[in-house]
C-alpha positions in Angstrom: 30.8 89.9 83.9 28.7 87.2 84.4 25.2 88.2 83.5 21.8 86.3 83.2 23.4 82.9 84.4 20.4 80.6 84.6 19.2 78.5 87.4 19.7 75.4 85.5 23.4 75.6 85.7 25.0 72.5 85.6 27.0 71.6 88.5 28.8 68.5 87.3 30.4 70.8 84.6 33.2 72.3 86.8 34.0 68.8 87.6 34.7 67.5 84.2 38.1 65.6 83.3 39.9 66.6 80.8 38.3 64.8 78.1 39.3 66.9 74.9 43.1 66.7 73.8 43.8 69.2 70.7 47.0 67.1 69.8 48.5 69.7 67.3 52.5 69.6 67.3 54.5 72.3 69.7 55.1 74.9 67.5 58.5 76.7 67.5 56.6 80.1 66.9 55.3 82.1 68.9 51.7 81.5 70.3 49.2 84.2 69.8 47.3 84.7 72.8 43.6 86.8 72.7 41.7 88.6 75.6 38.4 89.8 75.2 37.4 92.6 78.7 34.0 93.5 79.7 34.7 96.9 80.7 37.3 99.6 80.4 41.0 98.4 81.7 40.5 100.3 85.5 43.1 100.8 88.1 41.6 97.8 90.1 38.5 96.3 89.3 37.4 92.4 87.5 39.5 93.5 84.2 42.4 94.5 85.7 42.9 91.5 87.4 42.9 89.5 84.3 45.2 92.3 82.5 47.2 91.2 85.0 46.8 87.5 84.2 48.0 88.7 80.6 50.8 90.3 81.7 51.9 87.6 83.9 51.6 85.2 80.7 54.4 87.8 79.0 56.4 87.8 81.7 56.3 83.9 82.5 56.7 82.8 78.6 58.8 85.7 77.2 59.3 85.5 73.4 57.3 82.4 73.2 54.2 84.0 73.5 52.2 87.5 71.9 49.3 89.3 73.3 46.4 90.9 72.6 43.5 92.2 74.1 40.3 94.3 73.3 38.7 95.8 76.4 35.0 97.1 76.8 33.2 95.0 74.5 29.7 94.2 75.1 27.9 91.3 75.9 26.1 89.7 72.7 26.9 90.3 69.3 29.8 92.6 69.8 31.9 89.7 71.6 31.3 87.7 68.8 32.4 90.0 66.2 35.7 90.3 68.2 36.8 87.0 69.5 35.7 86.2 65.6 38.0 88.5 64.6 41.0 87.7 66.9 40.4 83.8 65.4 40.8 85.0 62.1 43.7 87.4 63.2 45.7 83.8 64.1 45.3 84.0 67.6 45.6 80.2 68.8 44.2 80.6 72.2 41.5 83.4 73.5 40.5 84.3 76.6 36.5 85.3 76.8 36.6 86.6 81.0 32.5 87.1 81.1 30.0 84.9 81.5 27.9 87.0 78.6 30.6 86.0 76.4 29.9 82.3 76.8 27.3 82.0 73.9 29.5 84.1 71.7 32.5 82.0 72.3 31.0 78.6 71.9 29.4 80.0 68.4 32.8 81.4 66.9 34.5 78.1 68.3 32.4 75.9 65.8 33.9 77.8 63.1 37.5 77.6 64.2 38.5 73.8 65.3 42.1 74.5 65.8 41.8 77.6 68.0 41.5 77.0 71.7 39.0 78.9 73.7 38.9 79.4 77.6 35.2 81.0 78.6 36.7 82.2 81.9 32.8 82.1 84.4 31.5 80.3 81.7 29.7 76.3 82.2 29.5 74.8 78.7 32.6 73.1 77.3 33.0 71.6 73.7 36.5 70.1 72.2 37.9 73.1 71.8 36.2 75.3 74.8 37.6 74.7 78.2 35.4 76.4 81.3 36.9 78.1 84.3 35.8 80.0 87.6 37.3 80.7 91.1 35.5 79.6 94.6 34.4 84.0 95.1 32.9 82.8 98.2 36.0 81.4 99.9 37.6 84.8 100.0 34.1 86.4 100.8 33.7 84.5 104.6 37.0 85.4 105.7 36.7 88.8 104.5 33.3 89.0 107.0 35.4 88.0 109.3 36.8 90.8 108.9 33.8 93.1 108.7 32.4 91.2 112.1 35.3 92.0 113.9 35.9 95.6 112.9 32.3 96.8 113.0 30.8 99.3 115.5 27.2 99.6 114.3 27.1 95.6 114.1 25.3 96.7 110.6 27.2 95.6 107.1 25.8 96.8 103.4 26.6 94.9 100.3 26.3 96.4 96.8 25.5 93.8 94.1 25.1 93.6 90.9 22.8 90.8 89.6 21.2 88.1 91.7 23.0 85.1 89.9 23.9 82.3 92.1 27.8 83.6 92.3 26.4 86.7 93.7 24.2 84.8 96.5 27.5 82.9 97.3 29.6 86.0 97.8 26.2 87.2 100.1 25.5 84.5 101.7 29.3 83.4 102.5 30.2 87.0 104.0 27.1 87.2 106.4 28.0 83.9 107.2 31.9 85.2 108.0 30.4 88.1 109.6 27.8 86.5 112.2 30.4 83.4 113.1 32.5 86.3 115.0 29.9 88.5 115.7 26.6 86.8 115.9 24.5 90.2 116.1 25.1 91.3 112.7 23.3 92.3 110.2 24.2 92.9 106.2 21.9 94.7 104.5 21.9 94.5 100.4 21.1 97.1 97.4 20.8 95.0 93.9 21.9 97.5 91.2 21.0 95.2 88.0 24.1 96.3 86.4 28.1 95.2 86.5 29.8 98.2 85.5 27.9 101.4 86.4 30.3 103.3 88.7 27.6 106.6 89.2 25.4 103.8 90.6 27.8 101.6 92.4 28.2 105.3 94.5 24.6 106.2 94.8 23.6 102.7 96.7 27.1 102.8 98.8 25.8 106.1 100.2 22.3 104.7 100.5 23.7 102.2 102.6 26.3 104.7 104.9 22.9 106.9 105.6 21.3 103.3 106.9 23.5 102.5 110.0 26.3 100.7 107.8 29.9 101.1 108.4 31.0 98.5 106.4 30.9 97.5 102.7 31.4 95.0 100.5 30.5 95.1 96.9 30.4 92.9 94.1 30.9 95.1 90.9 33.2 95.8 88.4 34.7 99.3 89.6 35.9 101.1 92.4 33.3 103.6 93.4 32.3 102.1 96.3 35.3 102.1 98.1 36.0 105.5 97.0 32.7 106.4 98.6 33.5 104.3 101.6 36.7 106.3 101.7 34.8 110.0 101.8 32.6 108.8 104.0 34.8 107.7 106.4 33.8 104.2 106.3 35.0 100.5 106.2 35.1 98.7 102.7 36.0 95.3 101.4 37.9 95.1 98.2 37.1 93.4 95.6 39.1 91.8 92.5 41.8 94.1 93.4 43.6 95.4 96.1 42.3 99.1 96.5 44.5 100.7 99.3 45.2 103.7 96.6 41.7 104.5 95.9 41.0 104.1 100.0 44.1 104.1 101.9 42.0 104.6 105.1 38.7 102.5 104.4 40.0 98.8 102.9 40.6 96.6 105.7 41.0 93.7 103.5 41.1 93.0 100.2 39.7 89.8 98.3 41.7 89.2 95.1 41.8 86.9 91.8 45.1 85.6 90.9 44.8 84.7 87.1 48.4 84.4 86.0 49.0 80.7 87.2 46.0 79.8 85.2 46.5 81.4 82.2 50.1 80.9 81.9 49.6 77.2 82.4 47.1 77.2 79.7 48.9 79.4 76.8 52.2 77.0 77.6 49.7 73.9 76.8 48.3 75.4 74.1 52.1 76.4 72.4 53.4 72.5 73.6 50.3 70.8 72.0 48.9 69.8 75.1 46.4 71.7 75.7 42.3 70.3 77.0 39.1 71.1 77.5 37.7 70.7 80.6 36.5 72.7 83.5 37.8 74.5 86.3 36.6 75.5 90.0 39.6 76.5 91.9 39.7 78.9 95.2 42.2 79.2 98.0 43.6 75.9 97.6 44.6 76.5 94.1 46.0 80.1 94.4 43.3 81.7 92.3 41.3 83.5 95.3 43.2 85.4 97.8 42.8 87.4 101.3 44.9 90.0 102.3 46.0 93.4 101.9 44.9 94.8 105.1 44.2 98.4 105.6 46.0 100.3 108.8 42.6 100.2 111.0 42.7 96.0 111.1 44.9 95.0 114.4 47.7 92.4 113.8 45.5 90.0 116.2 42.5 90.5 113.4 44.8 90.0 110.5 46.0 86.8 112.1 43.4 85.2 112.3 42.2 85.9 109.0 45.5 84.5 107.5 45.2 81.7 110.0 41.3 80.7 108.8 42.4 81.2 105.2 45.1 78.0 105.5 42.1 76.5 107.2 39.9 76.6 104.1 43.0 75.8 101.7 43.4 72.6 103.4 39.4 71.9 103.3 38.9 72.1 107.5 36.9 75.2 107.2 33.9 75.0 104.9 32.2 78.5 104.8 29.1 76.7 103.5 29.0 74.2 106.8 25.7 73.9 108.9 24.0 74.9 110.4 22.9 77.4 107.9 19.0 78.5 107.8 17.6 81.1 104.8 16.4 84.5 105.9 12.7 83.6 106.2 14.1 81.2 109.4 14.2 78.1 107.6 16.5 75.6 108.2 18.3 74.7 105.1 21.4 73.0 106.3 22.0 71.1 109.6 24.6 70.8 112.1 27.1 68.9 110.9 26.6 68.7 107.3 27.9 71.0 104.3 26.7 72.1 101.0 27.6 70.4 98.4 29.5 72.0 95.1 26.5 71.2 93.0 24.4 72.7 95.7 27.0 75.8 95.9 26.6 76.6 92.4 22.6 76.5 92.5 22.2 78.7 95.4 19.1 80.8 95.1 18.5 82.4 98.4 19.9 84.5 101.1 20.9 83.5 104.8 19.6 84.7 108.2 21.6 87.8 108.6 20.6 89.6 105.3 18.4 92.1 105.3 16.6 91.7 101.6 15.4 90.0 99.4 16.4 88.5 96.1 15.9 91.0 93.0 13.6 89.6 90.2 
């Protein structure tokens, strides 16, 4: 999805106006609208979600708009052979939902001016390349709220796929959740090097049951570890999707991406000539991350106040990411009464007191 993001990410990037108008005339044709998937089209899972943004585009635009979409396409050169293809196909906007796919994207877009490119987890912009992400880590606190206040073992596990700041955040914001309800917790984390790999996303959940952990959250691209959680007889925390069919008894909450406001908004730009490059960093506030879906274990009071603390960090009066926050060598690395900042956010390169681990190199 996002692999091999370096640590000299930009953080200004996401903040970008939108400096870049592609001023071609609103066309009374259809647009042609491209999406390029990482991984196989799941029941739930990272590419669903944006299927679902696609679909959402169809059914918000209607006869204005066509789709298309190529899933499991590799990182590297096979991304670029297909978004170069769907440019030459006529597609006039493509979607690129990895952050391996940034190069490609930015490489295929110096070849075709007119066509407008969204690098959905990428950084880098360029006239015709607009960034975009969604604030993971919002959704990840309040679903350890969840996890701190359903636990019996006091003992969390988290399966992750590479250590790339987004990852940290997700970590980091969930033990945070976790210990500001139950301040005896504990998450302890397996680093699978991998995004997709469902035989392994099940091997490390299982690792983690037979280590004290009731209750999981992941941050891969399939659903293997909440169908482990759910024949173990665990707790797990969906992710992307909601999951309640693959573990009708295990999800007690679901963290989701909403896509389809985005991407509609974008394709209708892009068919009215109005269309910019730019970048994007939205979260609760802007729709694009959501908590909810609560499994039957979590009591109305617990889902409450989930819902409640979610408004709370729509309207900015929770910050996950507010002190005091210390690593999990002891060190202090945020006091009371200060907050990260989002350029300090999207450099994060450690892991808070509470996690058990270290950082895979």
């Amino acid at each position: 999805m996002y692999k091999n993001l370096a640590a000299t990410l930009v953080a200004a990037c996401f903040f970008l106006p939108a400096v870049q108008a592609q001023t071609q005339a609103k066309s009374t044709e259809p647009i042609k609208a491209g999406f390029v998937y990482v991984s196989p089209i799941t029941e739930a899972g990272w590419t669903r979600q944006h299927d679902e943004g696609r679909k959402a585009v169809e059914k918000a635009l209607g006869d204005q708009v066509k789709t298309t979409f190529v899933a499991d396409v590799a990182e590297g050169a096979d991304a670029e052979r297909v978004i170069r293809d769907l440019a030459q196909q006529g597609h006039q906007i493509i979607f690129t939902p990895s952050f391996g796919y940034m190069e490609p994207t930015l490489k295929v877009a110096k070849d075709f001016p007119n066509v407008k490119f969204e690098s959905v987890t990428g950084f880098k912009t360029a006239p015709n390349v607009a960034a975009s992400n969604a604030r993971y880590y919002e959704g990840r606190y309040l679903a350890g709220i969840a996890a701190g206040r359903m636990t019996q073992t006091n003992v969390a596990g988290y399966v992750a796929g590479f250590p790339i700041p987004e990852v940290l955040q997700g970590i980091n914001a969930f033990t945070l959740g976790m210990r500001s309800v139950n301040p005896k917790a504990t998450v302890k984390v397996v680093w699978l090097n991998a995004w997709f790999d469902p035989p392994k996303e099940r091997e490390a959940a299982m690792a983690l049951f037979n280590q004290e952990v009731d209750v999981i959250a992941f941050h891969t691209g399939s659903t293997a570890v909440m169908a482990a959680a759910q024949e173990r007889g665990k707790m797990a925390v969906a992710y992307h999707s909601d999951m309640r069919k693959i573990g009708p008894d295990a999800q007690i909450i679901a963290v989701t991406h909403q896509w389809g406001d985005y991407y509609t908004a974008r394709v209708k730009a892009a068919w009215a000539g109005q269309w910019t490059s730019g970048s994007v960093w939205g979260g609760v506030k802007d729709g694009m991350i959501r908590v909810g879906d609560f499994g039957p274990k979590v009591p109305k009071a617990v889902q409450s106040e989930i819902l409640t603390q979610q408004k709370a960090v729509g309207t900015g009066k929770l910050q996950p990411f507010a002190g005091p926050i210390s690593d999990n060598d002891g060190k202090l690395l945020v006091p009371a009464g200060q907050a990260l900042t989002d350029a300090q956010i999207l450099n994060m390169n450690y892991l808070v007191q509470g996690v058990v681990g270290r950082i895979a190199r």
